[in-house]
N, C-alpha and C positions, 0 to 999 in steps of 0.2 A: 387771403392765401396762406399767412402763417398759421392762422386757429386751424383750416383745412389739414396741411403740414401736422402739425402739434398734433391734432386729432387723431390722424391715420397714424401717425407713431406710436402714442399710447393705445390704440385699438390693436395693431400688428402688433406689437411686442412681444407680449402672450405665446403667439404663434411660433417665434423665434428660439423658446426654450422647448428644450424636452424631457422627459423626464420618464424612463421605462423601468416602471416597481415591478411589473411581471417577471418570472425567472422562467428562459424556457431549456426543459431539461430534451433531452433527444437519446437516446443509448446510441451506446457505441456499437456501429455495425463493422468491425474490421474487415477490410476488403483482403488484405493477404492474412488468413491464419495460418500461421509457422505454430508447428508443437513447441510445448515449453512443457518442462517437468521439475521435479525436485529431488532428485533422492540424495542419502544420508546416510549414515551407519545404522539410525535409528529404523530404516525402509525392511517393512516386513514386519516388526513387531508391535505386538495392538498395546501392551502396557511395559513402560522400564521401570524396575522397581533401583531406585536410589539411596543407598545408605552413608557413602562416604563424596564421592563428586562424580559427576558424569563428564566422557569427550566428546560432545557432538561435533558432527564434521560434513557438510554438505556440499552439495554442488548442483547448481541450476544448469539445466540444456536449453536453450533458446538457438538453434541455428539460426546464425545469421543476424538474430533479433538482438534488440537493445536493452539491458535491466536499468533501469533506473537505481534502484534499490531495494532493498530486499529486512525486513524487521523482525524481530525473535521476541515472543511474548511468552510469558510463564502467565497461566489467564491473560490478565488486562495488563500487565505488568511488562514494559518493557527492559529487555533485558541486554538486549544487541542491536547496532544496525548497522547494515553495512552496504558498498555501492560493487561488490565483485560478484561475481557467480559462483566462486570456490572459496571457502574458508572455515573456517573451526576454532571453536570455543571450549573452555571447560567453564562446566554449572554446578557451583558450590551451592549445595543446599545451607550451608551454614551464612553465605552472602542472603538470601532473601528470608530465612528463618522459618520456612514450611514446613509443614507435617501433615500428612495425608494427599489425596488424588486431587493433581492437576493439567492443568492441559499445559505442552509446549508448542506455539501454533507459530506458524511460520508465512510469514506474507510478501511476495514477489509482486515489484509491481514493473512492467514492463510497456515498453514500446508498442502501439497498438495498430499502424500500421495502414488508419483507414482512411487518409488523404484528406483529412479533413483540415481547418488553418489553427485548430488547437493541437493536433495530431505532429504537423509541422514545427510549431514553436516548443514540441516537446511537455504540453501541459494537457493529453489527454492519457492518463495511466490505465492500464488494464493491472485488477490484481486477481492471483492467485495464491489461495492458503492450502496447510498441509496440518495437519493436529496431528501430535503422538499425546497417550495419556501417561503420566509418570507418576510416580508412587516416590514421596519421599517420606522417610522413615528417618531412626536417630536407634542408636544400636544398644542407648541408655538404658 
């Protein structure tokens, strides 16, 4: 009766663990779309050309919705981040040391709304980007 015992233990064990390497992805289907937008000082024009420092100054609309936070990149470069939907920076070209055309892109990431239980624990983000092109020069 014990070998039986011993047996079926080491035979089940196996069964006992698990072990899931698949990743499964799903998109996100938000069930309430609320608009969300970006605009800025910068809204409306296609290039800033920059000699001395720029004032950027934005503000996210999300009725009713949640921003998580929101990131400022000069290309790949981050340069700000922040968790409000209204605020303003200045961008000294003499802080990152550029010359010539860059992107300033701007990325909201927000509350997505779709009842799911990543949705709920607040770990499902939707994001939203915004590119202005800027031109920084030196007046040398």
């Amino acid at each position: 009766m014990k070998i039986l015992t011993l047996l079926s233990v080491i035979l089940f064990i196996p069964s006992c663990y698990y072990n899931d390497m698949e990743v499964y992805e799903v998109d996100i289907t938000p069930s309430n779309t609320l608009p969300i937008s970006i605009t800025s000082n910068l809204t409306g024009n296609d290039s800033i050309t920059i000699n001395d420092s720029l004032f950027f100054e934005y503000n996210i609309d999300y009725d009713t919705g949640r921003v998580y936070y929101a990131n400022l990149f000069i290309d790949d470069y981050l340069i700000f981040q922040s968790d409000s939907i209204s605020n303003s920076l200045w961008i000294n070209p003499s802080d990152f040391n550029p010359i010539g055309l860059f992107e300033l892109n701007m990325v909201v990431y927000y509350k997505t709304y779709s009842g799911s239980l990543a949705d709920k624990l607040n770990a499902e983000p939707m994001a939203l980007d915004t590119t202005w092109q800027i031109d920084f020069y030196t007046l040398e």
